[in-house]
N, C-alpha and C positions, 0 to 999 in steps of 0.2 A: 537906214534913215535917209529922209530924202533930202537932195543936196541943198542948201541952204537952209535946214532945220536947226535949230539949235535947243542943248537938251536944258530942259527948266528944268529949276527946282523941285517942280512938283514932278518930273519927268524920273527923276533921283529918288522922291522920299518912294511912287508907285514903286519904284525896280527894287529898293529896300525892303517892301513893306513886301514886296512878292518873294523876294529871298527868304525875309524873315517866317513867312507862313509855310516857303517849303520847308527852310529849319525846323523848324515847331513840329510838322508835321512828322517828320524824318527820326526827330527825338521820340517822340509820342508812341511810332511804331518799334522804335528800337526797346523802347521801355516796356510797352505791353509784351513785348516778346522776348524781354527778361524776368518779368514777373511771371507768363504764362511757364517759363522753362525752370522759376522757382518749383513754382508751386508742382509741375510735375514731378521734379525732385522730391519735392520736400514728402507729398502726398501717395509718391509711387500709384498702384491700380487705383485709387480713392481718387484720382484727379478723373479718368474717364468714367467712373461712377457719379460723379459729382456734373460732370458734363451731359451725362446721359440723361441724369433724372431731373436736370434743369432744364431740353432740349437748346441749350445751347452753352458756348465755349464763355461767351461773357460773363452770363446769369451764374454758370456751376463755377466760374473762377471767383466770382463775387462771393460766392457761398463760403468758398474755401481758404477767401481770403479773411472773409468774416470770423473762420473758427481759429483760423491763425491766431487771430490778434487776440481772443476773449482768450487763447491758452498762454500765451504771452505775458499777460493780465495776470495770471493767477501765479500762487507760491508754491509751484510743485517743488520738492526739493528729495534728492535720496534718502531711503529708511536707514538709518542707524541698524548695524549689527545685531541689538535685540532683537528688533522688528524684524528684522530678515528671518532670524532662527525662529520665531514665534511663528511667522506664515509658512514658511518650511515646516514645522513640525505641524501646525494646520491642516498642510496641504498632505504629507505625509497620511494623516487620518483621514483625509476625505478620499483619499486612494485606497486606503484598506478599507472603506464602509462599500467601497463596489461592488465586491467580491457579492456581498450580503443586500445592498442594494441600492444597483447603479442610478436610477432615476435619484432618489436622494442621494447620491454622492453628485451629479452635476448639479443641482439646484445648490447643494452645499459652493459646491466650485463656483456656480459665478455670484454667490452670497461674498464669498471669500477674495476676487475679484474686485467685485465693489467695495468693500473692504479696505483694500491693499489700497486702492485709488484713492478712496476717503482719505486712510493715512499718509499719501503723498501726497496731497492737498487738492487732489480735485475735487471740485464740490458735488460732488455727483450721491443719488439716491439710490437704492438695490433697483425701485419702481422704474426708475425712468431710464432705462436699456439705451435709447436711442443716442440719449446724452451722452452717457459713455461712450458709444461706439464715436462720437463726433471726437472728443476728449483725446482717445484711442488712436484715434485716424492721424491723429497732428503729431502725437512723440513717439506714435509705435505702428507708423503706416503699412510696412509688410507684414502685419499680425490682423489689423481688421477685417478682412475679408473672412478669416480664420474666426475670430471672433465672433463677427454675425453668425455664421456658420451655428457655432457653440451656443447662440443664443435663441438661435430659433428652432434648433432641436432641445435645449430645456422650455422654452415655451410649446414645442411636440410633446415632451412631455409631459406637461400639465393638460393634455388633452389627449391623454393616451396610446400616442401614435408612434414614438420613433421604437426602431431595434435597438439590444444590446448591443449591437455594434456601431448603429449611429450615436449612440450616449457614448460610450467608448471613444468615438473620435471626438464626442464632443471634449471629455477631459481631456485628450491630448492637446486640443485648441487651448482648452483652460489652462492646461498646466505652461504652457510655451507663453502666453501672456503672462502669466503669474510670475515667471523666473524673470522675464524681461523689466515687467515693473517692479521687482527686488532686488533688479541687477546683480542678478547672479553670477553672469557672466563673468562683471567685470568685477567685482568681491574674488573669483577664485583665482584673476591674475593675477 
């Protein structure tokens, strides 16, 4: 400061108002970069999927934040006992119809899927695949990659393309979503 300067008021609120914006700022980045390190948690591979096909980190974070909140919104809640042994014993039969005929046992499997979702309250349709997979990505994100997987060889399916052995992984996909939204897991501890 130069000798005989003396600081005004307005000299004060400027130096405030510069502190206050690097503040803001400093918050701003601290926050987008707990949101971005949610959502990678929360999303596992689904977060650089989401970022890829948005070409960028903001637009695919916005996306993701977007399916957060609408599943948030909704009243998914665990299947009762019945229900569990009823898609168990479902699922049960669409295992034994492979044997005799795999392509109708996967389309069975992710009928069965949408299914199990509808009864835990996702409002989701057998039609609309993509829904689910969005659904899927928010409370069951280590299974959706698995899942597209399962659904785009029953959609091979239906245009006569995949092997019994692609149908085949597909019901492994199917059945490892299926126990996880029946919580099977945690039923057998």
């Amino acid at each position: 400061m130069p000798a005989g300067h003396m600081v005004t008021t307005q000299d004060l609120i400027v130096g405030w108002l510069v502190v206050l914006v690097v503040f803001a700022a400093g918050a701003w980045m601290i926050a987008r970069r707990r949101r971005s390190e949610h959502l990678r948690r929360r999303f596992g591979p689904e977060y650089e999927r989401a970022v890829l096909d948005q070409g960028d980190r903001a637009r695919g974070e916005a996306v993701l934040d977007a399916r957060e909140k609408r599943v948030e919104r909704l009243h998914v809640r665990p299947l009762g006992m019945a229900d569990r042994d009823r898609f168990a014993r479902a699922w049960n039969a669409v295992q034994a119809r492979f044997v005799d005929d795999p392509g109708g046992a996967v389309t069975e499997a992710d009928r069965l899927v949408a299914e199990a979702m509808r009864k835990r309250g996702y409002p989701v349709s057998e039609a609309d695949f993509e829904q689910r997979v969005e659904y899927i990505s928010v409370d069951h994100p280590n299974l959706v990659e698995n899942y597209r997987a399962a659904g785009e060889i029953a959609r091979d399916h239906e245009r006569g393309d995949p092997t019994t052995e692609e149908l085949r992984r597909a019901m492994v996909y199917y059945r490892a979503l299926l126990e996880d939204l029946l919580e099977m897991q945690q039923a057998r501890r």
